[in-house]
LUMMIBA-227256 format. One line per field, with one value per residue (C-alpha): residue in one letter; residue number from 1; x, z, y. Coordinates in steps of 0.25 Angstrom, whole numbers, m for minus. Layout:
# residues N
aa	c(a;...)
i	c(NUM;...)
px	c(X;...)
pz	c(Z;...)
py	c(Y;...)
//
This chain:
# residues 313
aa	c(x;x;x;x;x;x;x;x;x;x;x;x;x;x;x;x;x;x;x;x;x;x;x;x;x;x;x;x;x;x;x;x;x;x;x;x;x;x;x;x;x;x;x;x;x;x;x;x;x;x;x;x;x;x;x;x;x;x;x;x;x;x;x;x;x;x;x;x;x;x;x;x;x;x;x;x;x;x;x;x;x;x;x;x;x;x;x;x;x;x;x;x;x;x;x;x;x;x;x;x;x;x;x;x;x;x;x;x;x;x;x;x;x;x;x;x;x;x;x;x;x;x;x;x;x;x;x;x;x;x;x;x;x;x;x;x;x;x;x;x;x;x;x;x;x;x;x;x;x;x;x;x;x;x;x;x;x;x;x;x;x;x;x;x;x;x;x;x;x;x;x;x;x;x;x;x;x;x;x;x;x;x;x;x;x;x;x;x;x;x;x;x;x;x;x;x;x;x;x;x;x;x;x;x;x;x;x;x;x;x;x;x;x;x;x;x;x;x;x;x;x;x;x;x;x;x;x;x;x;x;x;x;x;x;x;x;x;x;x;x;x;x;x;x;x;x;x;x;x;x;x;x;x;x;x;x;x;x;x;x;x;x;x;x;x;x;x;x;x;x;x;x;x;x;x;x;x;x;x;x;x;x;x;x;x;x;x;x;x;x;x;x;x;x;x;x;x;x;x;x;x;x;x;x;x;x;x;x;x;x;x;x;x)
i	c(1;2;3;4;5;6;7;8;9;10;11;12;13;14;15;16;17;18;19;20;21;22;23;24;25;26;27;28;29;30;31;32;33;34;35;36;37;38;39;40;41;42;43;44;45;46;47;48;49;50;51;52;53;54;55;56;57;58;59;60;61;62;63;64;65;66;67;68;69;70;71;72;73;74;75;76;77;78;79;80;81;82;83;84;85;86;87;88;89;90;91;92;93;94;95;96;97;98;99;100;101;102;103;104;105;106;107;108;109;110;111;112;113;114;115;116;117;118;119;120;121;122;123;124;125;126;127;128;129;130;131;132;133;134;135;136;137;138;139;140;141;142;143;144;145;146;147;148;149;150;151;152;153;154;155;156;157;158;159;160;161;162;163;164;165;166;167;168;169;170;171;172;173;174;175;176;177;178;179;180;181;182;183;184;185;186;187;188;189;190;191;192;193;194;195;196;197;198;199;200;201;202;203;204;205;206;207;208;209;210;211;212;213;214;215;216;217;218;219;220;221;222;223;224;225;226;227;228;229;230;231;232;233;234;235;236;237;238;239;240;241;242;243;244;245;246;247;248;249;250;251;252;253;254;255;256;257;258;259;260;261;262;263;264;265;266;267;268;269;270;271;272;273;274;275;276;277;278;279;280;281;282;283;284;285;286;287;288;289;290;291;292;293;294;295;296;297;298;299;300;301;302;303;304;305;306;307;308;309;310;311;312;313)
px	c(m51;m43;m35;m23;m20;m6;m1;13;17;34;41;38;48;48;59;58;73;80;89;93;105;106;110;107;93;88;92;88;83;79;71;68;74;70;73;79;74;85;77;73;89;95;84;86;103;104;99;107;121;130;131;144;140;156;156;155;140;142;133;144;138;124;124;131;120;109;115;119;102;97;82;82;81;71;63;64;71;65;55;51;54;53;56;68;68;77;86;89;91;102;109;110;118;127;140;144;130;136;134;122;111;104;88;78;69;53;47;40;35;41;43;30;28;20;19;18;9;19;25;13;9;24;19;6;12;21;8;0;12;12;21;11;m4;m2;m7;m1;6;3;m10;m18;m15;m30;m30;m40;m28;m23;m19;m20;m14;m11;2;m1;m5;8;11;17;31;29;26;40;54;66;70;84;83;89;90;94;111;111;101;93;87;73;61;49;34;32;24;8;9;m4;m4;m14;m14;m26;m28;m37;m39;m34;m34;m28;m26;m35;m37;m43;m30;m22;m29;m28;m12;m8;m17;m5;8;12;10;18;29;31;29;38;50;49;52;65;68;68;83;89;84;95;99;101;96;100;91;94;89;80;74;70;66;56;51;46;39;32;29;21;15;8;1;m12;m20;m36;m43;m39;m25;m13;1;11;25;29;40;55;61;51;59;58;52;39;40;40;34;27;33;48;57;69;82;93;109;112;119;121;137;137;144;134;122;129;128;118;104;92;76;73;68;72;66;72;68;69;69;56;56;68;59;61;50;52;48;36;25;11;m4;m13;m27;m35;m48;m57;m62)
pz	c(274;264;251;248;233;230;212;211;203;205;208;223;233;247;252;260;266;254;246;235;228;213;212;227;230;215;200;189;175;164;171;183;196;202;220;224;234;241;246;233;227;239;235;219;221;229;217;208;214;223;236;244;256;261;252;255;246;244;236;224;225;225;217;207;208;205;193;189;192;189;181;190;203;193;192;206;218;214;225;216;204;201;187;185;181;169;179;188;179;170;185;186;172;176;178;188;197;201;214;215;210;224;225;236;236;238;251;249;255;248;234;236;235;243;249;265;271;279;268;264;278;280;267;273;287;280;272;285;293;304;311;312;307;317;333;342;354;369;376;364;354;348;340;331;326;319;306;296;283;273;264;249;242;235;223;211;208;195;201;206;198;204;201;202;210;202;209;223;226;229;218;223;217;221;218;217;215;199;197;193;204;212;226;239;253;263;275;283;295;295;310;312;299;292;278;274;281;274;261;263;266;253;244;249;255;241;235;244;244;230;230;241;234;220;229;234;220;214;220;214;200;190;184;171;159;165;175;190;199;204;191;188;202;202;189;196;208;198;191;205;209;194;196;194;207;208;219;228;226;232;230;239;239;246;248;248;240;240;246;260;254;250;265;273;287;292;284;288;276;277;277;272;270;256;248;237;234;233;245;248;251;254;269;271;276;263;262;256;242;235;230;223;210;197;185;174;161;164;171;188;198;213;220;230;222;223;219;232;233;245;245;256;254)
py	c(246;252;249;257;255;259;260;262;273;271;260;256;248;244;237;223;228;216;220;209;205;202;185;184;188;191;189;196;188;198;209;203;202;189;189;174;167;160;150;143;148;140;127;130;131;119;111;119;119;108;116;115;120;120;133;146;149;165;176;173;160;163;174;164;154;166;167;154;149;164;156;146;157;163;150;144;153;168;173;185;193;208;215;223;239;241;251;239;229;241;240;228;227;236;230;242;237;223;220;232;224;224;225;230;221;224;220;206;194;181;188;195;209;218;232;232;240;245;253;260;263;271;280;281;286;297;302;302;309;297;288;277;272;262;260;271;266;272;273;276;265;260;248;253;262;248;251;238;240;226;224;225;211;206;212;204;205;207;221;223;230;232;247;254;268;281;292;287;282;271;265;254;243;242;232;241;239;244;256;255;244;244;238;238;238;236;248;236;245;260;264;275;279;290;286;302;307;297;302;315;316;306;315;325;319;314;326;337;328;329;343;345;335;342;356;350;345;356;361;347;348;351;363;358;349;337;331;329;317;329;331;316;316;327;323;310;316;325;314;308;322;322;308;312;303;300;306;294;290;297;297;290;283;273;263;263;274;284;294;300;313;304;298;310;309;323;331;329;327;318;321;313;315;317;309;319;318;335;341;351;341;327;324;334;332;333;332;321;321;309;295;283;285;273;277;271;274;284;292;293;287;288;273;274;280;275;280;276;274;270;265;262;247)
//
């Protein structure tokens, strides 16, 4: 058995596929977002409010009664709450963001946070340069090939922010695992899977990748005193390459956001459409290179870091 022991070092965020709606799914008191459950909101307005079921009951309406019960949702029909990152909650008081406040949500199981194994087994895949760790099919499938590999424990919401993205149109809203979080997940049985192989590509996959973005960079940075997206950007993965590591942690990302550059599968770079609004690049086909980005203590971090140690148990 194995124990895989992951320390944030960014914000990290893997989706559930929700995506919320301010005064529908959550509300916001102070600096915490707090997620309804509609369950206890339906129980906690039937006490409240004289129903007439003859009427239409619309989002106006709910989203009315959100407001007007706000610290009773708080108290008694809240599933879970998060903090919120001054950049999402400066959004959210913008009067030009009405409408815009929508959140995507962390994966969780009743309010409870955890990281599936799932998620960490596509990272470990694209380090390894496989399609599977699992059973082949055909002729020569072999059960001892199983791989078993646990979910993380939960982890406390108190661990959560919800983030607003930078560098990236459209900004997204994104509830992320903080930075200096640390989390574990059990290899029970590692099958097919070399654990020195594994090892020995994470001491390097991390590391060329970087080197290989801040080459591409290098044609977008600006010409001028005033910085470009490029610069912040570059700035950031230098500041991931210089993380000094102990003899037995590795570099990874993982997670939504990361971008497709830190997700490359045997050697192939994406290619995307550009979005770029200039003539001579929109439409057109370009490696990927970029990450979703929020901005701490007005400095850039790409989401999806971590500092990995595995220790045989």
């Amino acid at each position: 058995m194995y124990r895989f022991k992951f320390t944030t070092i960014t914000p990290l965020h893997i989706s559930n596929g929700e995506t919320l709606d301010q005064s529908f799914h959550y509300t916001v008191f102070k600096d915490e977002l707090y997620r309804i459950d509609h369950n206890k909101f339906s129980k906690l307005i039937a006490k409240k409010e004289n129903i007439d079921f003859s009427q239409e009951i619309n989002i106006k309406t709910i989203e009315r009664w959100v407001r007007k019960y706000q610290l009773n949702i708080i108290d008694e029909a809240s599933s879970y709450f998060v903090k919120i990152h001054p950049t999402f909650k400066a959004h959210l008081g913008n009067p030009r963001a009405q409408g815009k406040g929508q959140v995507i949500e962390f994966i969780n199981s009743n309010g409870k946070f955890y990281i599936p194994a799932s998620s960490i087994k596509g990272a470990l895949l694209t380090v390894l340069g496989l399609v599977t760790s699992g059973i082949q099919a055909g002729p020569n499938a072999n059960i001892k090939d199983k791989i078993v590999f646990y979910d993380s424990d939960f982890i406390n919401s108190e661990k959560f922010c919800v983030y607003r993205t930078e560098n990236r149109p459209p900004a997204n809203n994104l509830i992320c695992l903080v930075p200096n979080s640390i989390f574990e997940m059990k290899l029970q049985k590692n099958g097919n899977l070399s654990i020195n192989e594994l090892r020995e590509k994470l001491s390097d996959y991390s590391s060329t990748q970087i080197k290989l973005a801040l080459k591409k960079i290098v044609k977008y940075k600006s010409r001028k005193v005033q910085l470009k997206g490029a610069d912040h950007f570059e700035k950031a993965l230098i500041e991931i390459e210089s993380i000094r590591l102990k003899n037995n942690e590795y570099l990874i990302n993982v997670g939504y956001g990361g971008g497709s550059w830190f997700k490359i599968f045997m050697n192939i770079i994406p290619k995307f459409k550009s979005k770029s609004p200039n003539p001579r690049r929109k439409g057109k086909d370009e490696e990927a290179h970029t990450t979703f980005s929020i901005s701490i203590n007005n400095s850039l971090k790409h989401l999806g870091w971590c500092k990995l140690e595995i220790e045989e148990l």
